[in-house]
Biotite code that builds the C-alpha atoms (Angstrom):
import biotite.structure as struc

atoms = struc.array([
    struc.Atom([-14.243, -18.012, -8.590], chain_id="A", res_id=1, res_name="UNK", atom_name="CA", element="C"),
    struc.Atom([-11.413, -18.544, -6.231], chain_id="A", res_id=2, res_name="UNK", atom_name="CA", element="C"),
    struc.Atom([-9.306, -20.901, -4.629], chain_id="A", res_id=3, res_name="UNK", atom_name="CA", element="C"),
    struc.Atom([-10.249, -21.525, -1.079], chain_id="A", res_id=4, res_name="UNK", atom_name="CA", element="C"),
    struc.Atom([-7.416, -20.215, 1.651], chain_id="A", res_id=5, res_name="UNK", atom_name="CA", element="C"),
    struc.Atom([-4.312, -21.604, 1.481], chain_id="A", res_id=6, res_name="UNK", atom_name="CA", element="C"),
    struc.Atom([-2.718, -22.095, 5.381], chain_id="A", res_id=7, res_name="UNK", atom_name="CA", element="C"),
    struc.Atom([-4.156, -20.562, 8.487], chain_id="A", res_id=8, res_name="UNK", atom_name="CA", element="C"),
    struc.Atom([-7.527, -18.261, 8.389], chain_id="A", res_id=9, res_name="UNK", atom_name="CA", element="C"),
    struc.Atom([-8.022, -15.165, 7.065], chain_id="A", res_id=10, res_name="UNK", atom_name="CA", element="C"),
    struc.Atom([-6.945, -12.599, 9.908], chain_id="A", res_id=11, res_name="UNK", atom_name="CA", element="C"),
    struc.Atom([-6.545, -8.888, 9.002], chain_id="A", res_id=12, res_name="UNK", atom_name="CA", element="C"),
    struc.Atom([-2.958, -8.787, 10.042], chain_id="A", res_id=13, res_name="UNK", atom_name="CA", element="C"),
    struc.Atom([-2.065, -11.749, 8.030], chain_id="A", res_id=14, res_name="UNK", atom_name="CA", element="C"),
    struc.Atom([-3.089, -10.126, 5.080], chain_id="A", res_id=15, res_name="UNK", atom_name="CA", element="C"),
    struc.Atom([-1.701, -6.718, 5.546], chain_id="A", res_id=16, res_name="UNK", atom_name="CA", element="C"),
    struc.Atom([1.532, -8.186, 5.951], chain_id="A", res_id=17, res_name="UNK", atom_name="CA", element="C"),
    struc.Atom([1.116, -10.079, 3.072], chain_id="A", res_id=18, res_name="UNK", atom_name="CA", element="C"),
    struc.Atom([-0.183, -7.105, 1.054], chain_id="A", res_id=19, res_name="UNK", atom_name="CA", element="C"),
    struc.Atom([2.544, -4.769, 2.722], chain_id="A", res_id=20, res_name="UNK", atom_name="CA", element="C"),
    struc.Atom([5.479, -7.371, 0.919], chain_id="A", res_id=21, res_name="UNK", atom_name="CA", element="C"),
    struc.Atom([3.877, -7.257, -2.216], chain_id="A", res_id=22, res_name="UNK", atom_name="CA", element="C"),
    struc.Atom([2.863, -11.195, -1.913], chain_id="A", res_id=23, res_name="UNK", atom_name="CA", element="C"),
    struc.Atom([-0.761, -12.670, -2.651], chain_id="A", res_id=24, res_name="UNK", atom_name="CA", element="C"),
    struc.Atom([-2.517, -12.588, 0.645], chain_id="A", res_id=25, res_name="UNK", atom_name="CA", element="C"),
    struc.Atom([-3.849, -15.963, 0.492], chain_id="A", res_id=26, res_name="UNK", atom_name="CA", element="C"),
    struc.Atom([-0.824, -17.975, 0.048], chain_id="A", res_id=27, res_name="UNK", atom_name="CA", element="C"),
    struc.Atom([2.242, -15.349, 0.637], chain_id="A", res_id=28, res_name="UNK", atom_name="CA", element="C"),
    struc.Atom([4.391, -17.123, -2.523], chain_id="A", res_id=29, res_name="UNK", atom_name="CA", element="C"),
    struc.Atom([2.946, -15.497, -5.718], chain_id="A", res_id=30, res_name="UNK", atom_name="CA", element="C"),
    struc.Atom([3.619, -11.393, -6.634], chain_id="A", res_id=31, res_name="UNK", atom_name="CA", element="C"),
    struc.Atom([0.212, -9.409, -6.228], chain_id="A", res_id=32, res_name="UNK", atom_name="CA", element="C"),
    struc.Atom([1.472, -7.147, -8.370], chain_id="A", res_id=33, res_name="UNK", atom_name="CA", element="C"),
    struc.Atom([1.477, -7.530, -12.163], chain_id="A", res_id=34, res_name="UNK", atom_name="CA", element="C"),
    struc.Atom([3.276, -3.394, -12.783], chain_id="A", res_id=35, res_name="UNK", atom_name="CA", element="C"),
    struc.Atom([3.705, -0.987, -10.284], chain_id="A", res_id=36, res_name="UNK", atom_name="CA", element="C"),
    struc.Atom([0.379, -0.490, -8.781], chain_id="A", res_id=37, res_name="UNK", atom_name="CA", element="C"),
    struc.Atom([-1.569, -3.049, -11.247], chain_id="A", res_id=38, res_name="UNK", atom_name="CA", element="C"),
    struc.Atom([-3.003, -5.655, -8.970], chain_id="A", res_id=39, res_name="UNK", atom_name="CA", element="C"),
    struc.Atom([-2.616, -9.618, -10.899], chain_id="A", res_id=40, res_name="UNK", atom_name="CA", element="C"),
    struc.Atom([-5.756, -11.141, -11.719], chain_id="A", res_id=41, res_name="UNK", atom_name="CA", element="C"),
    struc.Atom([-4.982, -13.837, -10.457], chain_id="A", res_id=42, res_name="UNK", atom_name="CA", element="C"),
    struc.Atom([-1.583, -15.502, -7.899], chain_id="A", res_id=43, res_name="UNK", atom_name="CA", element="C"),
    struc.Atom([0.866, -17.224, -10.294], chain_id="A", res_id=44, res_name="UNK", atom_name="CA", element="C"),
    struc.Atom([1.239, -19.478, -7.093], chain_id="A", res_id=45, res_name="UNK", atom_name="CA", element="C"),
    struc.Atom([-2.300, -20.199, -5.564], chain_id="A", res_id=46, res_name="UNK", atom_name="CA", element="C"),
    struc.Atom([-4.601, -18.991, -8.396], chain_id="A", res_id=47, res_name="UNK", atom_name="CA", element="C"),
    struc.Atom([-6.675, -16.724, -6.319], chain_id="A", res_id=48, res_name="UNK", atom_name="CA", element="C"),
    struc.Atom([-8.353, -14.470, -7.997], chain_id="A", res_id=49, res_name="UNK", atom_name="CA", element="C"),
    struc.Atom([-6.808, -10.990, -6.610], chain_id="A", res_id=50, res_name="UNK", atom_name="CA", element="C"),
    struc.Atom([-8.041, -9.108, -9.140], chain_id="A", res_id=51, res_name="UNK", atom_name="CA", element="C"),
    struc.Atom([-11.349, -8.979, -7.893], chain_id="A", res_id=52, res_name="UNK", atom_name="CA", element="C"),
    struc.Atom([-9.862, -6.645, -5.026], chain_id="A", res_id=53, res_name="UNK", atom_name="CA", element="C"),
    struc.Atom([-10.805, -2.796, -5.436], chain_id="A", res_id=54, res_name="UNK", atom_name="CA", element="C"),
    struc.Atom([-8.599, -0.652, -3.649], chain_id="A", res_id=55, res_name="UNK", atom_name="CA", element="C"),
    struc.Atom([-10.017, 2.776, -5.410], chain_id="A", res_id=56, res_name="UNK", atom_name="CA", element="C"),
    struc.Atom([-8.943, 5.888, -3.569], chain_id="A", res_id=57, res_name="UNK", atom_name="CA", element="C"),
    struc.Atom([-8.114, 4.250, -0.097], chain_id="A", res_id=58, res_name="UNK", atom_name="CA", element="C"),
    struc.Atom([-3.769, 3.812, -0.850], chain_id="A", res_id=59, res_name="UNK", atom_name="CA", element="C"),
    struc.Atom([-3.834, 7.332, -1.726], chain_id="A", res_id=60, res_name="UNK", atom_name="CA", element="C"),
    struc.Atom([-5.747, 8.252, 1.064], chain_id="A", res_id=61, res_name="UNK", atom_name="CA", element="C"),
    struc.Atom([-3.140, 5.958, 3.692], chain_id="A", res_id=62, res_name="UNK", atom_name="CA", element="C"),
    struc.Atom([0.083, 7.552, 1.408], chain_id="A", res_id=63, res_name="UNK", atom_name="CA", element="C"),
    struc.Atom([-1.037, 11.316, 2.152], chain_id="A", res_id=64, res_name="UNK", atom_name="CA", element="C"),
    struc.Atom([-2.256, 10.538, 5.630], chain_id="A", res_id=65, res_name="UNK", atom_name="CA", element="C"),
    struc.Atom([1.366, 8.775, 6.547], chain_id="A", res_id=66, res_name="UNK", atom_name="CA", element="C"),
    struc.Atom([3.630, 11.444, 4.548], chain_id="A", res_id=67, res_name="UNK", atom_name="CA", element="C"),
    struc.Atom([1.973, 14.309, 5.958], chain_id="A", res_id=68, res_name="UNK", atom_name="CA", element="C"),
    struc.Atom([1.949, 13.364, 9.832], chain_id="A", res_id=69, res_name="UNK", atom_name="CA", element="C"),
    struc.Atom([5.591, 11.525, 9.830], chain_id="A", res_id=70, res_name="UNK", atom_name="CA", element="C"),
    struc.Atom([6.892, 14.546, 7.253], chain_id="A", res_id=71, res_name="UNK", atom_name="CA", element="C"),
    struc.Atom([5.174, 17.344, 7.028], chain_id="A", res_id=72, res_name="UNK", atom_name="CA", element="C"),
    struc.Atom([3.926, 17.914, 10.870], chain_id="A", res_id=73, res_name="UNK", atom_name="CA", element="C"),
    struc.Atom([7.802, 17.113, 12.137], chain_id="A", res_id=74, res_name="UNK", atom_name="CA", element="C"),
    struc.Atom([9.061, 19.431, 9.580], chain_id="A", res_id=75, res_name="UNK", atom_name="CA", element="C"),
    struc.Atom([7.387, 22.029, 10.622], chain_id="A", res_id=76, res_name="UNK", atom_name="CA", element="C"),
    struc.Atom([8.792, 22.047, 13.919], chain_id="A", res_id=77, res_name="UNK", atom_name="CA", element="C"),
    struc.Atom([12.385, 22.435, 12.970], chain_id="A", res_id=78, res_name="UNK", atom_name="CA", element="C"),
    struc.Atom([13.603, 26.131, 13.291], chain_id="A", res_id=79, res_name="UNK", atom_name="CA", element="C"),
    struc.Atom([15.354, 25.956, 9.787], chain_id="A", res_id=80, res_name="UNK", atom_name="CA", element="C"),
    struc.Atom([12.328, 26.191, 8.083], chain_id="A", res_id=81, res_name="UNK", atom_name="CA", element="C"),
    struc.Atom([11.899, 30.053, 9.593], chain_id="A", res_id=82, res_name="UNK", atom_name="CA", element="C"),
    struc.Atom([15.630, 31.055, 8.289], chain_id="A", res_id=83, res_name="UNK", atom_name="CA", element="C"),
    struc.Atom([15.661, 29.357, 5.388], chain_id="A", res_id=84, res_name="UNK", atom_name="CA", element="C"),
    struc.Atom([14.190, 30.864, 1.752], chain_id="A", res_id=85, res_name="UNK", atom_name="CA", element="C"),
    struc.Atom([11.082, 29.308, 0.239], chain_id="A", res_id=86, res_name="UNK", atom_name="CA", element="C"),
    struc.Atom([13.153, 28.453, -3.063], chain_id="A", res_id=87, res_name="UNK", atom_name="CA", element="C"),
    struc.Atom([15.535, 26.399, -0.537], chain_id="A", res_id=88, res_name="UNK", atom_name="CA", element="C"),
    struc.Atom([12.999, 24.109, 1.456], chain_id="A", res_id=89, res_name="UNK", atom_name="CA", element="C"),
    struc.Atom([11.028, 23.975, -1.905], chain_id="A", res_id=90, res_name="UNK", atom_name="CA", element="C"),
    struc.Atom([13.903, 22.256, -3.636], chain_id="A", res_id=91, res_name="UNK", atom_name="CA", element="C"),
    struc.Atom([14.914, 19.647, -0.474], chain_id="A", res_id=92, res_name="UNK", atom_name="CA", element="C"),
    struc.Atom([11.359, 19.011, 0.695], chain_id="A", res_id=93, res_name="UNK", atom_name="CA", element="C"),
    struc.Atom([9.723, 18.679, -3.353], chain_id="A", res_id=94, res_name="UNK", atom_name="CA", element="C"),
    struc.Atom([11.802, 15.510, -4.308], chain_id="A", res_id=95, res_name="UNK", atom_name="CA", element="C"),
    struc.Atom([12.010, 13.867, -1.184], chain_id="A", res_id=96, res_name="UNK", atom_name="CA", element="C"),
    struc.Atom([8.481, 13.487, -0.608], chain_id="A", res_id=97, res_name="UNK", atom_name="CA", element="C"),
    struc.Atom([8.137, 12.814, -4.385], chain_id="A", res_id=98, res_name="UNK", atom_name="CA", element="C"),
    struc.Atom([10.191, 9.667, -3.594], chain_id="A", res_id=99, res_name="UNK", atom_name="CA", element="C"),
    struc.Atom([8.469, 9.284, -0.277], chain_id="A", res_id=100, res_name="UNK", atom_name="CA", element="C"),
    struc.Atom([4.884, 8.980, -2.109], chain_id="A", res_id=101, res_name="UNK", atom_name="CA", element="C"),
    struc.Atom([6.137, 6.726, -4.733], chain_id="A", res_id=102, res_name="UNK", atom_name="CA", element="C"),
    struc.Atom([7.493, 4.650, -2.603], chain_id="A", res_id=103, res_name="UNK", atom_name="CA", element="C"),
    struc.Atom([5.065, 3.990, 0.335], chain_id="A", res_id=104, res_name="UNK", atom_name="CA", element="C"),
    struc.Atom([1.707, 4.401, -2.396], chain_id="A", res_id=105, res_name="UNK", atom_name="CA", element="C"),
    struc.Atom([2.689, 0.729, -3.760], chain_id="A", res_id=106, res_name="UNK", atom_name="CA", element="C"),
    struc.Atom([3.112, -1.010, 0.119], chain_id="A", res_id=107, res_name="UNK", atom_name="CA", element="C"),
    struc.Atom([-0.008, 1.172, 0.878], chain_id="A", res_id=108, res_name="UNK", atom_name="CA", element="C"),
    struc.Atom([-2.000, -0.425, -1.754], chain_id="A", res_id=109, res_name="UNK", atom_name="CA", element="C"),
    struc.Atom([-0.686, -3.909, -1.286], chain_id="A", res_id=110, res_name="UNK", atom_name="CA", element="C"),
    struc.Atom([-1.449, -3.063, 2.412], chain_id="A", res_id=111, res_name="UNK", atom_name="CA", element="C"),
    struc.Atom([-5.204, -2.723, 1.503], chain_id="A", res_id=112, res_name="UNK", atom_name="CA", element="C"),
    struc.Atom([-5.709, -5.279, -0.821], chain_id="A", res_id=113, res_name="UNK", atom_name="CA", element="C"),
    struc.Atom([-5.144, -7.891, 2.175], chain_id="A", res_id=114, res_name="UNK", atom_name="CA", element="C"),
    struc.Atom([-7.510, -5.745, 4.857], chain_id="A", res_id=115, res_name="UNK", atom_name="CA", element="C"),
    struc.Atom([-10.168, -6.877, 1.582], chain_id="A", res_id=116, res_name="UNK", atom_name="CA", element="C"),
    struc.Atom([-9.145, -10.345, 1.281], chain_id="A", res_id=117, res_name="UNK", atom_name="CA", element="C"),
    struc.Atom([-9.124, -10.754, 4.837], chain_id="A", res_id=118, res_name="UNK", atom_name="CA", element="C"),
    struc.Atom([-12.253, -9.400, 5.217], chain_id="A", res_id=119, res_name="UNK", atom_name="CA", element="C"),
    struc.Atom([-13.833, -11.049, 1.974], chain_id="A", res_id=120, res_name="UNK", atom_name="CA", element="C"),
    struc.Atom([-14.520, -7.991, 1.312], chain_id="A", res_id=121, res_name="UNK", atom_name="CA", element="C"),
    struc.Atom([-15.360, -9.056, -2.426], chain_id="A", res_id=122, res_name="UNK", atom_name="CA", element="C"),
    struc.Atom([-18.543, -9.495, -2.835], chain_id="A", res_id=123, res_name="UNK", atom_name="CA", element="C"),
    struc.Atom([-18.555, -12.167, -5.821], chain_id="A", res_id=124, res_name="UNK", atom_name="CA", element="C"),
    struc.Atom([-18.016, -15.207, -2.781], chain_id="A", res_id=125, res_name="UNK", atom_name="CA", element="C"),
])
């Protein structure tokens, strides 16, 4: 049971860039997030029920898709990787996309949770 839209209709880009700044796609005010990647149950602002959003395996799927064409792929085409030794590009490229992941898994699952709400892609309504 949730609170009926709060502004404009539900279009998928609304939500994403809702979801993207970590805000409750169907007002924008209250946090989405209750932790790190622990969706509220429900907006502190609005009182939608954003809990009822599964994301499952689809942030990690967006996180290794992103990191690994905008990373990975350009790396590759840089001629230090040829000179320098494995031990070296291990220990620049392991942390940074460590911190890359971490970072972009969160907006990537925020990012998702308003494609569902936009579209109602819960099926309790």
């Amino acid at each position: 049971m949730s609170v009926t839209t709060v502004g404009a209709e539900r279009t998928i880009k609304t939500g994403l860039l809702r979801g993207i700044a970590g805000r409750c796609p169907n007002c924008g005010r209250g946090k989405l997030f209750a932790g790190y990647l622990k969706v509220a149950k429900t907006c502190s602002h609005c009182g939608h029920a954003t809990g009822e959003y599964r994301a499952d395996d689809g942030p990690a799927y967006f996180t290794i898709l992103l990191i690994g064409h905008l990373v990975i792929a350009p790396l590759l085409a840089f001629q230090f990787i040829l000179t320098w030794s494995a031990e070296m590009i291990l220990a620049t490229t392991l942390p940074t996309l460590a911190i890359l992941t971490l970072m972009l898994l969160r907006v990537a699952k925020g990012g998702v949770v308003g494609v569902l709400w936009a579209t109602r892609a819960n099926a309790t309504q």
